[in-house]
N, C-alpha and C positions, 0 to 999 in steps of 0.2 A: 653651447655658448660661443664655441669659436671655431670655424671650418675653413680650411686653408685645403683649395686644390691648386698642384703643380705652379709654386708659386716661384718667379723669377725676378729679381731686381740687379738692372745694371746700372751702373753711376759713367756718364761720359764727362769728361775733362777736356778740354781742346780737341786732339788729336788721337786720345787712349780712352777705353773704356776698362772696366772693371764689371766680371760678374760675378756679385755680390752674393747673391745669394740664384740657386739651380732647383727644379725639381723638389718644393717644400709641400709637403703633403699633414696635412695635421686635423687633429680633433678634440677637441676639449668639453670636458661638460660643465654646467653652471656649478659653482664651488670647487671646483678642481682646481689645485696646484700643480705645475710645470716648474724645475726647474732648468734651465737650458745653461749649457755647458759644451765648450770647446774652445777650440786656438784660438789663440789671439789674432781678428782680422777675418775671424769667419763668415762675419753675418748677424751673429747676432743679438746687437745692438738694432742694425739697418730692421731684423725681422720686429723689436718691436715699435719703432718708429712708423711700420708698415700696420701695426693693428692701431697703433692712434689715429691713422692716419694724416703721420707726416709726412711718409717718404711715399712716391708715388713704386708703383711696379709693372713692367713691361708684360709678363704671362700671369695667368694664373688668375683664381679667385679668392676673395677673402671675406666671409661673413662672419660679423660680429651680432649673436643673439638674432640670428634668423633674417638681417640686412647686410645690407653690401659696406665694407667700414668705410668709414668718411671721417672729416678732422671734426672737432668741435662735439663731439659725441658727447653728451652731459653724465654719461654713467660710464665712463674709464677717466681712471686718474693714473699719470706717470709720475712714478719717482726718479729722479738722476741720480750719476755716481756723485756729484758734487752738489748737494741739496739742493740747488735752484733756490736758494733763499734770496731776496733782496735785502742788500746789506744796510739799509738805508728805511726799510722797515722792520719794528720791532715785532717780539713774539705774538701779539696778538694781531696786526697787519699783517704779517707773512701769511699764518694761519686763517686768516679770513679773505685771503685776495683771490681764493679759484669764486667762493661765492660772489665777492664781490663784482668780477667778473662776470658773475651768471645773472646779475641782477636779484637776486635775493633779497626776500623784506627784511628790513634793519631786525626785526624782532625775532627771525626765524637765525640771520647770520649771530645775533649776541646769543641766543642759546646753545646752537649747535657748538662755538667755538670757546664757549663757555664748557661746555658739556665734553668736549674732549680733550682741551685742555687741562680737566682737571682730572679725568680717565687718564692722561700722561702723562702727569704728576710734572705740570709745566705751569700751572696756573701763577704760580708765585713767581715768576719768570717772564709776566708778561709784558712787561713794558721793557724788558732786557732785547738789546739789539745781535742781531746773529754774532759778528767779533766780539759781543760777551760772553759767549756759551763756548764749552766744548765740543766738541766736532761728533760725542753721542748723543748730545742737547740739542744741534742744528739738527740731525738725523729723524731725532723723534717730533722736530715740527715741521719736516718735510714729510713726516706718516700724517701729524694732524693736519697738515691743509689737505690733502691728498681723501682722509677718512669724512670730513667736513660736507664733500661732495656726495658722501652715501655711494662709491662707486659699484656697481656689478663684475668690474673688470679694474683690477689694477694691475698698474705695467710698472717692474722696477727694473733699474739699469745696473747691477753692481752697488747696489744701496749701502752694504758694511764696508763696503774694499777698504775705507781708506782710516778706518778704526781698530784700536789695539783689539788683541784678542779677546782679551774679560768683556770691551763695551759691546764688541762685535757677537759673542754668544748672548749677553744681554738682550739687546734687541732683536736676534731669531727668536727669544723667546718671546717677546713683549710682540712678536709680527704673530707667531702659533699661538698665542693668548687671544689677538685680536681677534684671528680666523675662525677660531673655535666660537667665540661670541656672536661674530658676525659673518659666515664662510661668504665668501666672494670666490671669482676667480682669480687666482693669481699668476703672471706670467713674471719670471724673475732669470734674469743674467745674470752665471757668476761665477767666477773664476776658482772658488772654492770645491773642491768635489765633498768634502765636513758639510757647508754651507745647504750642499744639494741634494743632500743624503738628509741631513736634518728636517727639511724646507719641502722638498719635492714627493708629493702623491705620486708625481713622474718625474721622472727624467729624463731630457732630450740632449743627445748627445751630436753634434753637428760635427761635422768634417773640415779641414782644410778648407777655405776657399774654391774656387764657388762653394758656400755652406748650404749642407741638408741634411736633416737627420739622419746619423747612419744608426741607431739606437734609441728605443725607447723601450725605458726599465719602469717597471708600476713597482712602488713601494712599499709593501708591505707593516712595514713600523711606522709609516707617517703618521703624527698627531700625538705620538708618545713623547712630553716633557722631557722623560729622562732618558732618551734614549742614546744621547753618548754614551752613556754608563754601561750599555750593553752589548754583548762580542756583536750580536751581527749590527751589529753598526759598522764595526768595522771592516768584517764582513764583507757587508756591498760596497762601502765606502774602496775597497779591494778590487770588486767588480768593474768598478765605473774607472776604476785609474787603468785598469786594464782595458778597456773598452775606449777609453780615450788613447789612450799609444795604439792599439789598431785602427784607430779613424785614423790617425794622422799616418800612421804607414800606406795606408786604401789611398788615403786625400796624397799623398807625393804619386803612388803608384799612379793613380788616373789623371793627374797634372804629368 
């Protein structure tokens, strides 16, 4: 689904540049989950901006599903750490604006967003405008407009960061409900190492600046509901917090 050889993104500002991201070598197969994890400033943000293609990149190749990625790809949907909701449309406009967008026939977009909306237990919600919802309520209609598209590839940015713990285990679950139902692939930032442990088939573990993977851990427990309840959770969740203090010690030594 996703092939990334020696991939390089520098960002130039006046007179400075920045390289963002060095040497990103990757593979992913269709329904596989990625969760990508490191310091703050590493890259990866910029790396999934680079599979929507928003951000452009200086070396390297990147193909999404057997093509070279490009913007406007009809089968990837990004989530942000701040919904992207327009405050100015309500639940059922938010939710319907990627098809809108696409051009969609009125009868295909009132089904679909009929149809998920009420799989998210938002239906009764719909004419409620984002500043009326909870900050897990906006969350879960930046999943429905996002799921509305039928994507192959979904990209999320730190999607729970900025919810209490209970609403933020909540919807890991309600993202491993959807997947199971429907696997896609997922590429998901997050500052969480619980989050990545839970989430992640892999785990990609990026260095300091320039960011590249210095780590990739395959998951054994993914897809298990209850597996916080279980020692190796905590376990690998032990792994990975070790594995990130060595990238950033490697990432000071080779800066």
């Amino acid at each position: 689904m996703i092939k990334i050889d020696n991939l390089a993104v520098e960002y130039k500002h006046f007179n400075s540049r920045l390289l963002a991201l060095e040497g990103v070598n990757l593979e992913a197969e269709k329904g596989e989950t990625c969760a990508i994890i490191g310091p703050s400033g590493c890259g990866k943000t910029t790396l999934l901006f680079v599979l929507a293609g928003l951000t452009p990149f200086q070396q390297g190749n990147v193909i999404i599903n057997e093509e070279p990625v490009r913007a406007k790809r009809k089968k990837t949907a990004l989530i942000l750490q701040d919904f992207g909701l327009l405050p100015w449309k309500n639940v059922w406009d938010n939710t319907a604006l990627g098809l809108k967008i696409r051009g969609s026939r009125p009868d295909i977009l009132e089904k679909r967003v009929r149809n998920i909306l009420q799989h998210l237990e938002l239906y009764k919600f719909k004419d409620y405008f984002p500043g009326q919802l909870s900050g897990g309520m906006r969350q879960r209609v930046a999943i429905a407009r996002a799921l509305t598209l039928r994507p192959d590839l979904l990209l999320m940015d730190e999607p729970f960061s900025a919810l209490d713990a209970i609403t933020r285990e909540e919807l890991q679950s309600l993202l491993l409900t959807i997947w199971h139902e429907r696997p896609m692939t997922i590429m998901m930032v997050t500052h969480s190492i619980e989050e990545a442990v839970y989430l992640g088939q892999r785990i990609l573990i990026f260095s300091p600046v320039p960011g590249t993977i210095v780590s990739d851990i395959k998951n054994p427990y993914f897809g298990d509901p209850r597996l916080r309840e279980r020692p190796e959770f905590y376990t690998l969740c032990h792994k990975v917090r070790t594995l990130l203090e060595e990238g950033k010690s490697n990432g000071k030594k080779r800066n």
